[in-house]
N, C-alpha and C positions, 0 to 999 in steps of 0.2 A: 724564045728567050725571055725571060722573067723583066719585068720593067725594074729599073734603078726604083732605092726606094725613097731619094729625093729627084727628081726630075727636072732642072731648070731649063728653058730654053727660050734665047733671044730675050733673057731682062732687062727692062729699061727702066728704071723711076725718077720722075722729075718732080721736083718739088716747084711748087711758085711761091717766090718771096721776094716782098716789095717791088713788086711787079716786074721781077725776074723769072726765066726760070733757069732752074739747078739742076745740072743732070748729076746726080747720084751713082748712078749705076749705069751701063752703056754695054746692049747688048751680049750679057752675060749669060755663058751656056756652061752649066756642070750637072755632073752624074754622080751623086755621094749613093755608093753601097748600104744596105742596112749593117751595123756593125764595125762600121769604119770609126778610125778615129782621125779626126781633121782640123785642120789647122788656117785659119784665116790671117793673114797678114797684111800689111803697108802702112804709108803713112797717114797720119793724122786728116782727115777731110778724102782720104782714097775712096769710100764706102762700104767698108769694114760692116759698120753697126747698121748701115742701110739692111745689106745685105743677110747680115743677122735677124735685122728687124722681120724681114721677107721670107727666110726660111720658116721661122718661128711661129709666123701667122700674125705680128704687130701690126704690120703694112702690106699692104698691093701693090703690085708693080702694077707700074703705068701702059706697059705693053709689054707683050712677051706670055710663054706658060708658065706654069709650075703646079706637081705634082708630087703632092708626100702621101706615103705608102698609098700607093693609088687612085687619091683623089688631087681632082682640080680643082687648084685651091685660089687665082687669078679672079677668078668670077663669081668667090663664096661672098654672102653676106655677112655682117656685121657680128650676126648671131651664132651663122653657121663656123666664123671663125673661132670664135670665145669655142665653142664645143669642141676643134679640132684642137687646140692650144691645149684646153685642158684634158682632151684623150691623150695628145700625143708628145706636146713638149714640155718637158723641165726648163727653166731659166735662170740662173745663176748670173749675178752681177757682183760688178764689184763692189759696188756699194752698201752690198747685202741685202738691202731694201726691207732690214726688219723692220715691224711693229712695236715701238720703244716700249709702248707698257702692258706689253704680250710677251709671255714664260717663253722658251724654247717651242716646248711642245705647242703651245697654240698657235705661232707662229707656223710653223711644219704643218699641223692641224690644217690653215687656211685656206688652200686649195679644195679639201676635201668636204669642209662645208658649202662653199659654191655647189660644189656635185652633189650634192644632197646627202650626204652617207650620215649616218646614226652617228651618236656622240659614242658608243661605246666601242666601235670601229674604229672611228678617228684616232683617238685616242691609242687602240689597240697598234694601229698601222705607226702614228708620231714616235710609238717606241722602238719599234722594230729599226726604222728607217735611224733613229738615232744614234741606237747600238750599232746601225752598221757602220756611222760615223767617229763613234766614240764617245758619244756623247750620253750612254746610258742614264748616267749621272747628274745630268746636266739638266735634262726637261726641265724642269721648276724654275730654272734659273732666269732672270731676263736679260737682253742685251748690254748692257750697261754693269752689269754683275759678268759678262765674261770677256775674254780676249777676243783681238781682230781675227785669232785662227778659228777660235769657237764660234765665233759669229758666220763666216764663212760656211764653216761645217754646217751649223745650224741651216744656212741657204741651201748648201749641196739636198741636203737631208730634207729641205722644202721641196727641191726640184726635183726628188724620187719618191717622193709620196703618193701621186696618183701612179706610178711605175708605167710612165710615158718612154716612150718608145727611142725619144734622140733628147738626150742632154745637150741644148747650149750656155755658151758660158763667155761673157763679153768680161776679158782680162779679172780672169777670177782672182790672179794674185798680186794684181796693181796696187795694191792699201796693204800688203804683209810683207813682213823681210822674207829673206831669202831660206833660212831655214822652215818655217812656217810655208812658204809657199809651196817648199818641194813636198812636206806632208800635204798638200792640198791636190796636187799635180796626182801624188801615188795614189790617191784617192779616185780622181779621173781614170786613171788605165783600171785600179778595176775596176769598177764601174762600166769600165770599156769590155776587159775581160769577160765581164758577165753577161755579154751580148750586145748593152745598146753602142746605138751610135753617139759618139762623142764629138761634137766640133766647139770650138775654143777662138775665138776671138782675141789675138794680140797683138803686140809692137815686137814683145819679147822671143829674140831668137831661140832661149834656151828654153821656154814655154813651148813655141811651136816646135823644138825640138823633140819634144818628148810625143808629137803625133805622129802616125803612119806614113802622112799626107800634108803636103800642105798647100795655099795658093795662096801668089802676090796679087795683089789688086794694086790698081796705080790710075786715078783721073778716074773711079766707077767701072775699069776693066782687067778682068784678069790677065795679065802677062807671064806667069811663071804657074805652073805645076808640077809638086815635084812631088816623088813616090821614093 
């Protein structure tokens, strides 16, 4: 039988602060399929972003495994992580987290100079990925020149650049109204449609509604999963 192609098992991450410690996360075991689309929920301080952080290759858990598309990723280095982040995931925030006085395109671009690829590749790829967005148009433009939905687009279209294998997205439509968000959402499923895995970080019912899957966290532990 084929291995899940995120693997979690028995997660724990504690943090120490002010000469506490924080338990985050509290023996968290899940199986995300390559191609799912999924859904993280609870409240505020649950460990949502922890746990985000930890798929995504931010952080190590403190005890426990973990396994994306095959590798064990618990015991990678520093280095070895940055390599896997940018083979394997896209990251989408809600903040956008652009570069104020970088065009669209360069923004998009910045992954792929990390990787080393030629400028005329970069380039090549910042358009394609924009048009899949909408944003044909738009490369030249800088953040401060478009809207909260362009700016969004503009991240999605950061996060499919190197064409990483699972999109995450910590409350991608937390900063846009509700029409704006749901073009953002439809953007997600395909995205999802087109093979990767999709998982989505929120609070929002009607957000996690639009996933396959989803699971409550409560106190660092999952209590609910629901298909």
């Amino acid at each position: 039988m084929a291995e899940p192609f995120i693997k979690l098992r028995d997660i724990t991450k504690i943090y120490h602060m002010g000469g506490e410690d924080v338990v985050a996360l509290k023996d968290v075991t899940l199986d995300i399929e390559r191609g799912e689309y999924f859904a993280i929920m609870g409240p505020s301080g649950s460990g949502k972003s922890t746990l985000m952080n930890v798929i995504g290759c931010l952080d190590v858990p403190t005890s426990g495994s973990y396994h994306l598309n095959g590798q064990e990723i618990a015991a990678a280095t520093e280095d070895e992580l940055a390599a896997i982040r940018n083979r394997e995931v896209g990251f989408v925030f809600q903040t956008f987290n652009l570069l104020p006085r970088a065009t669209a395109s360069k923004n998009v671009e910045l992954p792929l100079i990390y990787a080393g690829i030629p400028p005329e590749e970069r380039r090549k790829r910042a358009a394609e990925v924009l048009a899949a967005v909408g944003l044909a148009k738009r490369g030249h433009h800088k953040p401060n020149e478009m809207s909260g939905g362009e700016r969004q687009r503009v991240a999605i279209a950061r996060a499919l650049i190197n064409r990483p294998s699972v999109v995450l997205a910590d409350e991608p439509t937390g900063n846009l109204d509700t029409k704006i968000g749901d073009e953002i959402l439809v953007i997600f499923k395909r995205i999802n449609d087109e093979g990767k895995t999709v998982i989505v970080v929120t609070h929002d019912p009607d957000v996690a509604a639009r996933a396959r899957r989803t699971i409550l966290l409560r106190d660092g532990r999952v209590v609910a999963d629901k298909r």
